[in-house]
Backbone bond lengths (Angstrom), bond angles and torsions (degrees), N, CA, C in turn:
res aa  C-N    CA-C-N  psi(-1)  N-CA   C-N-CA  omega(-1)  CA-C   N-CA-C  phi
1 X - - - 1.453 - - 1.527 108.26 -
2 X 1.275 113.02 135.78 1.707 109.32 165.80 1.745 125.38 -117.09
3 X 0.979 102.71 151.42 1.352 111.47 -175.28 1.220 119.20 -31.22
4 X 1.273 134.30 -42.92 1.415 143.60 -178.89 1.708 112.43 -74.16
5 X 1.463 110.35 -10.56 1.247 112.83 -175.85 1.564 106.70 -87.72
6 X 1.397 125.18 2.11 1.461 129.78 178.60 1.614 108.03 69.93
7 X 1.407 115.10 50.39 1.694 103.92 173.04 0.838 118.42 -59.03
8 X 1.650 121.44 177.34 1.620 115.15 -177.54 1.849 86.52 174.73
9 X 1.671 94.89 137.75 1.252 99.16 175.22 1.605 103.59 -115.44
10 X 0.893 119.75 -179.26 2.018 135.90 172.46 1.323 107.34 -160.93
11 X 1.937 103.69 146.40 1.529 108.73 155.52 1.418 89.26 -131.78
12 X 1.249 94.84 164.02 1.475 119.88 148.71 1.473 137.78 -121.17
13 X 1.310 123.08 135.16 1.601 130.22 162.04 1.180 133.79 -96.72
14 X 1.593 132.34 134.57 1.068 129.34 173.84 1.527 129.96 -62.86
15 X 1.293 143.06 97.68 1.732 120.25 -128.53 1.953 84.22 -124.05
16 X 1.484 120.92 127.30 1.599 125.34 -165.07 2.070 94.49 -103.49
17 X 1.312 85.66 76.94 1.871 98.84 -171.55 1.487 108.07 -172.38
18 X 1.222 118.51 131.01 1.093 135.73 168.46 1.628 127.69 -42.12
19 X 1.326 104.97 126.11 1.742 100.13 -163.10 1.554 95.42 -51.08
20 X 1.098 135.97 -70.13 1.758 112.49 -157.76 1.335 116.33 -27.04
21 X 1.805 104.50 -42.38 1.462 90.89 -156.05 1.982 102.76 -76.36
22 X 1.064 96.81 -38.85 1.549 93.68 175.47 1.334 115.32 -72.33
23 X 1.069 137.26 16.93 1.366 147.96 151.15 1.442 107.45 -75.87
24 X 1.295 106.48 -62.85 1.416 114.28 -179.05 1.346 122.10 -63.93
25 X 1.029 126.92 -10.61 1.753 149.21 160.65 1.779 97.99 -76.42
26 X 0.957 118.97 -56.72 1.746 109.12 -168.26 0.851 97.85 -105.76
27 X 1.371 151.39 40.85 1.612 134.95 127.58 1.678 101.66 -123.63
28 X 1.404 116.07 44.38 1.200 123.40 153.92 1.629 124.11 -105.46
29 X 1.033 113.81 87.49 1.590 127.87 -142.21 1.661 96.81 -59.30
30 X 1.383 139.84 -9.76 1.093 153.51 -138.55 1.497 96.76 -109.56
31 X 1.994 116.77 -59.79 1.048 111.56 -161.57 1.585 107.03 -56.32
32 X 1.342 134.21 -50.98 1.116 138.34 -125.20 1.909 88.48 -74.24
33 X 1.644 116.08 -21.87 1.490 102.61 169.22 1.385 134.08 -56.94
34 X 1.408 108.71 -36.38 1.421 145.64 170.61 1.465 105.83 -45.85
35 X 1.430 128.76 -48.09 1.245 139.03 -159.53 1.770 113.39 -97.84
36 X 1.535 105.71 -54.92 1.385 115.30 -168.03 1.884 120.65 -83.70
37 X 0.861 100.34 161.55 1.717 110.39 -165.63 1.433 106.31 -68.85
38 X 1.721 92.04 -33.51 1.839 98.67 -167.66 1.499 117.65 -88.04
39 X 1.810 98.88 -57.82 1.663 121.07 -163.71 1.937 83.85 -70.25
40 X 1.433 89.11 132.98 2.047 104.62 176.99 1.203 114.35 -114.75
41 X 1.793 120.88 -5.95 1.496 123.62 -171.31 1.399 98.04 157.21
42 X 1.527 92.99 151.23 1.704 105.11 177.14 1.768 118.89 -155.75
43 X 0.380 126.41 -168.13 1.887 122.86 -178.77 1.566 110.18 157.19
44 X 1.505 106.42 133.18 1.428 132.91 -179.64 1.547 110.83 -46.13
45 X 1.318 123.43 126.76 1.468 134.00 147.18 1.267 119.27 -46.17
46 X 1.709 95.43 168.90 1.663 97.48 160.00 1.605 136.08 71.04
47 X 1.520 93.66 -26.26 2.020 97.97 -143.05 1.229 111.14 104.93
48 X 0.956 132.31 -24.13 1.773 125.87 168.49 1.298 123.46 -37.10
49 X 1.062 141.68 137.23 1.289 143.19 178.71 1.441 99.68 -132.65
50 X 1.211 140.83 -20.02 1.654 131.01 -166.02 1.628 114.95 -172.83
51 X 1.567 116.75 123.57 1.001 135.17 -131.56 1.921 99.75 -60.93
52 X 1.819 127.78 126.31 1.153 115.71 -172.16 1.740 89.49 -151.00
53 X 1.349 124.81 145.48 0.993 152.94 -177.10 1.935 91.78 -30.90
54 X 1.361 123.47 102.52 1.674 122.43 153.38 1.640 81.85 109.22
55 X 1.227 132.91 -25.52 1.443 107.50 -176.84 1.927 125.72 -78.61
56 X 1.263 98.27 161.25 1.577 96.11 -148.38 1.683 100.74 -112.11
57 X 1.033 117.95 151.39 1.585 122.76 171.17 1.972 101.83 -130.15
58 X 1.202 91.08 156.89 1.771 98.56 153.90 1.401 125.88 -143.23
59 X 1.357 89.55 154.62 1.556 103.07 -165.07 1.276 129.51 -112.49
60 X 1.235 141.08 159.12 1.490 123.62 -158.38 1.206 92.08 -149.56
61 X 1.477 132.26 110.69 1.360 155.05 168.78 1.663 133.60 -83.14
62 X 1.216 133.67 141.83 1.055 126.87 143.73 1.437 141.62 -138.45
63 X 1.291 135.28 151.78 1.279 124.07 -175.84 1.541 109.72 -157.83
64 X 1.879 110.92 147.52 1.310 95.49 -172.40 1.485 156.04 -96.26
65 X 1.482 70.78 34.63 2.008 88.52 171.46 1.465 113.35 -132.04
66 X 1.028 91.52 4.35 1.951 90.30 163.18 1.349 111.66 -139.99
67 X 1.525 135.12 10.50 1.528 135.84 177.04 1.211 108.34 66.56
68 X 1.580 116.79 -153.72 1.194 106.14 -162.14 1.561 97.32 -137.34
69 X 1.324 108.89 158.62 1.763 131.19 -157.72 1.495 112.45 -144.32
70 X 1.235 100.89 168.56 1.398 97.64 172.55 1.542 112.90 -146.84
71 X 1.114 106.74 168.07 2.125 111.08 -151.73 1.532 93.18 -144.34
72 X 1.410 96.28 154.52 1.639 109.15 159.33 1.367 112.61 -139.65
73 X 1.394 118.02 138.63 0.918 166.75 -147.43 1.560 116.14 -100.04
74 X 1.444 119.16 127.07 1.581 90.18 -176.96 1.728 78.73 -156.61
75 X 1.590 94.03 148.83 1.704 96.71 -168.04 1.522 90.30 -86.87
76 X 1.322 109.47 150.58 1.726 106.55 175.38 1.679 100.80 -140.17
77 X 1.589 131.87 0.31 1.388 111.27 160.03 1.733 86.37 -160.23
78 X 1.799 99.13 143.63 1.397 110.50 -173.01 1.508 119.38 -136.97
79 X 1.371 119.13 94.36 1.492 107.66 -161.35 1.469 108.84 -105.16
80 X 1.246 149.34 92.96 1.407 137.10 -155.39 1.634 107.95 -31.37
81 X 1.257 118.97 150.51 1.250 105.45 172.15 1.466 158.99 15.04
82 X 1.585 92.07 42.65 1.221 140.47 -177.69 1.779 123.48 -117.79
83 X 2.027 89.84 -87.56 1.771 104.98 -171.80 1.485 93.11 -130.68
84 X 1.305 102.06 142.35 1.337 122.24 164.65 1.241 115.08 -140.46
85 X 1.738 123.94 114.47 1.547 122.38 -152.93 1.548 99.92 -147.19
86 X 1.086 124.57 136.96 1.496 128.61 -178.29 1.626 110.11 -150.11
87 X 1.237 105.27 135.13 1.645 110.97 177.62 1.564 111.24 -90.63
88 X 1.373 114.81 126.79 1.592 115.26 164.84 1.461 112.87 -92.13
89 X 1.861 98.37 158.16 1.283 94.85 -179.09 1.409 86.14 -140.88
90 X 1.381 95.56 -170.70 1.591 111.92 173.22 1.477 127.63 -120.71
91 X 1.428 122.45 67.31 1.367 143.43 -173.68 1.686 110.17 -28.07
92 X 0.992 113.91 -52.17 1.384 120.80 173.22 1.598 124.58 -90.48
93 X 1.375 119.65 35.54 1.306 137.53 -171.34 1.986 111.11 -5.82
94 X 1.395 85.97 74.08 1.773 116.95 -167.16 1.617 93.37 -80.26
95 X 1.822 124.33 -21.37 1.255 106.46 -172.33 1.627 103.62 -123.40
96 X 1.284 82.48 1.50 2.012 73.15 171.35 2.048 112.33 105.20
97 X 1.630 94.03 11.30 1.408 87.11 -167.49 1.681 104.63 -115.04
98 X 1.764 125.17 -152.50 1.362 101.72 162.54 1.322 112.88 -95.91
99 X 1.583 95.64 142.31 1.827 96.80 174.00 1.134 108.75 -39.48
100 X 1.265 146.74 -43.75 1.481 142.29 -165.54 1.247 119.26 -81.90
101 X 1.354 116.28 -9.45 1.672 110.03 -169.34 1.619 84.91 -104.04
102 X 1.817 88.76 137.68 1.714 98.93 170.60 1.560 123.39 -78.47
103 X 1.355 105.17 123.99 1.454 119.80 144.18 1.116 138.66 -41.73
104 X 1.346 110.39 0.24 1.267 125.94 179.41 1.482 106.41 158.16
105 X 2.020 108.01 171.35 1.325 105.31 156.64 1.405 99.29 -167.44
106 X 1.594 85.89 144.92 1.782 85.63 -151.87 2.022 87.22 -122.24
107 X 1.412 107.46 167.08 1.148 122.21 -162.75 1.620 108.51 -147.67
108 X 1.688 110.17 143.90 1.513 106.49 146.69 1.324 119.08 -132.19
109 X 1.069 92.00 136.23 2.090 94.70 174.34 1.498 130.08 -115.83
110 X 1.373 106.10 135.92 1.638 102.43 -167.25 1.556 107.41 -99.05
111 X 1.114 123.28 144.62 1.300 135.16 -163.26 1.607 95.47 -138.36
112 X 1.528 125.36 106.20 1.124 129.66 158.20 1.935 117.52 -67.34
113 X 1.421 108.76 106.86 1.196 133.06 173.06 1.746 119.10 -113.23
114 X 1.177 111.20 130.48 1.573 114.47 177.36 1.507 112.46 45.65
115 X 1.346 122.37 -122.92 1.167 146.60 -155.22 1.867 105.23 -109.52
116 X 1.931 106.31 -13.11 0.996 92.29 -170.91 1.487 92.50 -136.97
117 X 1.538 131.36 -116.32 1.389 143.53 -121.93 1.821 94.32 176.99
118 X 1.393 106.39 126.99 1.412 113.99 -176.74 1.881 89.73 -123.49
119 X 1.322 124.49 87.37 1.403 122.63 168.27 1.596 118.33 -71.88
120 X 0.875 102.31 152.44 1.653 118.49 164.30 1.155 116.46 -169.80
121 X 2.008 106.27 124.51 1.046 119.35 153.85 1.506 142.49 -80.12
122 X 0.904 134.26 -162.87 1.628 127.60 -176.41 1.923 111.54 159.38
123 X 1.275 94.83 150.08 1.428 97.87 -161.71 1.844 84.14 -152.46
124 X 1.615 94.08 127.22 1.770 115.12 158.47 1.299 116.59 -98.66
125 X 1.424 127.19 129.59 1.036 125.75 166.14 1.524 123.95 -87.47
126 X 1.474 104.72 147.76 1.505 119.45 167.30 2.057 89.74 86.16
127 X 1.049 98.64 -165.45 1.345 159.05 41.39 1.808 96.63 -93.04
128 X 1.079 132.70 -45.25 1.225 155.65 -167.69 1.355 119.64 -55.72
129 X 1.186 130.78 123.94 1.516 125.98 -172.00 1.720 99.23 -65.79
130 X 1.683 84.21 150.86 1.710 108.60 177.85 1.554 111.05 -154.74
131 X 1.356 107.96 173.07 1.647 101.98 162.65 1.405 139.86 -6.08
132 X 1.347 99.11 -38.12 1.344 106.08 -165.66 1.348 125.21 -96.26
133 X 1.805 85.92 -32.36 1.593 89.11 154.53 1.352 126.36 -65.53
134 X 0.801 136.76 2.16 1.644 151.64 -160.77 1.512 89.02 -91.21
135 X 1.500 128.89 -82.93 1.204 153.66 152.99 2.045 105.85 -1.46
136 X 1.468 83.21 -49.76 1.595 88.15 -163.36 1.151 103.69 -85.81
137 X 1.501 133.48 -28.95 1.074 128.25 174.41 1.734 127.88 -67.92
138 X 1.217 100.94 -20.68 1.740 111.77 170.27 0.973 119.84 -96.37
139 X 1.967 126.02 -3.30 1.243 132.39 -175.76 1.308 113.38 -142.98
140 X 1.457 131.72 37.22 1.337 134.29 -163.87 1.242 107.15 -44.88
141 X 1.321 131.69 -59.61 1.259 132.76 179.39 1.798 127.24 -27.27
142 X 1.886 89.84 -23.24 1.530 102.04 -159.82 1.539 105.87 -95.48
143 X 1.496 108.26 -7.76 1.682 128.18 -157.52 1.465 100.40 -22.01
144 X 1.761 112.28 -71.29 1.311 91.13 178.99 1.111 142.99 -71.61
145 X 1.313 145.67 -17.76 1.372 154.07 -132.12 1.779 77.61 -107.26
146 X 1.198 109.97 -55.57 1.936 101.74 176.19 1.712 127.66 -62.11
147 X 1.593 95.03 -27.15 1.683 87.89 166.93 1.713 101.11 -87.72
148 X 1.200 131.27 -24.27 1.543 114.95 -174.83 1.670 96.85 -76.62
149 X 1.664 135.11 -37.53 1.275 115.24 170.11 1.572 131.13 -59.36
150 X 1.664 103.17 -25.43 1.540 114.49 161.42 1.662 112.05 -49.90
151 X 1.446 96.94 -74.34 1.308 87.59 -175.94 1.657 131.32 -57.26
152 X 1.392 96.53 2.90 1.518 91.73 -167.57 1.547 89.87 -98.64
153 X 1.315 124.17 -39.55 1.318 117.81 164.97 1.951 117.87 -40.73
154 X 0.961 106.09 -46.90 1.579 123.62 -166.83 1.574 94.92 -78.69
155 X 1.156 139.33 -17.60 1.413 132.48 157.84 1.381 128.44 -74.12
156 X 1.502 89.38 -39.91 1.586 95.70 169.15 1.619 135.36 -54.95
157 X 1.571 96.84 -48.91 1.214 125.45 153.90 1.705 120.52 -38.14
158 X 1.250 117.17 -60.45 1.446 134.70 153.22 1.110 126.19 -32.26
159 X 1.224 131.51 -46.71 1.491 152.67 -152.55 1.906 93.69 -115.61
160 X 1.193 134.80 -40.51 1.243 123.74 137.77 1.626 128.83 -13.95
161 X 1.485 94.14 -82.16 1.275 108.12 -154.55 1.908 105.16 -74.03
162 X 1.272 114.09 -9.58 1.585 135.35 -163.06 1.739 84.53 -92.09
163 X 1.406 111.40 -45.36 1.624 88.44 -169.85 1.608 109.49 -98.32
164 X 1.324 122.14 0.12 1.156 132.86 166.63 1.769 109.68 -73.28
165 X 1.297 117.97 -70.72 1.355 95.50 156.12 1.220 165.38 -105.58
166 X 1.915 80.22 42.95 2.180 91.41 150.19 1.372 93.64 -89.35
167 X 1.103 126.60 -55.73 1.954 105.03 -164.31 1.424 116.50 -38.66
168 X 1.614 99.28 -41.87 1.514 85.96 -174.91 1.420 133.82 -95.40
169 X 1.478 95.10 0.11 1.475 122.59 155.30 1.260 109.16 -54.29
170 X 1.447 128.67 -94.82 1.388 131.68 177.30 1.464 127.32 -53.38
171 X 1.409 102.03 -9.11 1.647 89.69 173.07 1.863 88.51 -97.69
172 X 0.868 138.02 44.67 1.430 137.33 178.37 1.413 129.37 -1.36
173 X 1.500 94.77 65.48 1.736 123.79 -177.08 1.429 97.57 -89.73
């Protein structure tokens, strides 16, 4: 797969809690720092306080072959207890692309199952240069083997934050 082809991985968890509350867990723009290897902190734009169609957060990352950066965030579809989807970019055009075009855009969706909540996240990469293009640009040859280690990074990450909030889903913290 190559970068320009828009990869994107997803998991899902079976979560034994009522959609609000796991709603209210994944559109808390905060937890997902708490959970993931990369994202280290984030906080609302603007005046924003809570996630609404155009409002923006930023995020402050790190990882250890490219250090650490920072992104903004902008919600672009919001369905109550449903979808929650926001495009990142790169404000400080750290990889060479336009600040405005996303680096990604990552999503969660709630799926009412049984007694509980069937989540899944998922994240597309690019259209927008990032890290990886960095990678790809000194190693073209390697294009894929660096977007399949991206994405395998970006699952991991995923699969984090998915079992972080069922625990704290069902232990009803």
């Amino acid at each position: 797969m190559r970068y320009a082809d828009g990869p994107s991985v997803h998991e899902e968890v079976h979560i034994d809690a009522a959609p609000g509350r796991v709603w209210h867990l994944v559109t808390d723009i905060g937890l997902p720092a708490r959970l993931s290897p990369e994202l280290q902190r984030t906080g609302w734009l603007d005046g924003a306080t809570a996630p609404e169609p155009g409002a923006r957060f930023e995020g402050y990352n790190r990882h250890p072959l490219v250090g650490e950066w920072r992104t903004i965030s902008r919600v672009v579809e919001l369905e109550p207890e449903r979808r929650f989807c926001w495009e990142v970019t790169d404000p400080d055009g750290r990889y060479g692309g336009d600040p405005d075009e996303p680096l990604a855009t990552w999503m969660f969706e709630l799926k009412p199952e049984g007694d509980g909540v069937l989540l899944r996240q998922s994240v597309r990469v690019g259209p927008g240069r990032s890290g990886a293009s960095l990678a790809i640009d000194r190693a073209p040859e390697k294009e894929e083997a660096i977007v399949e280690m991206r994405l395998g990074e970006l699952r991991t990450g995923i699969q984090a934050t998915l079992r972080g909030v069922r625990e704290i889903a069902e232990a009803g913290e």
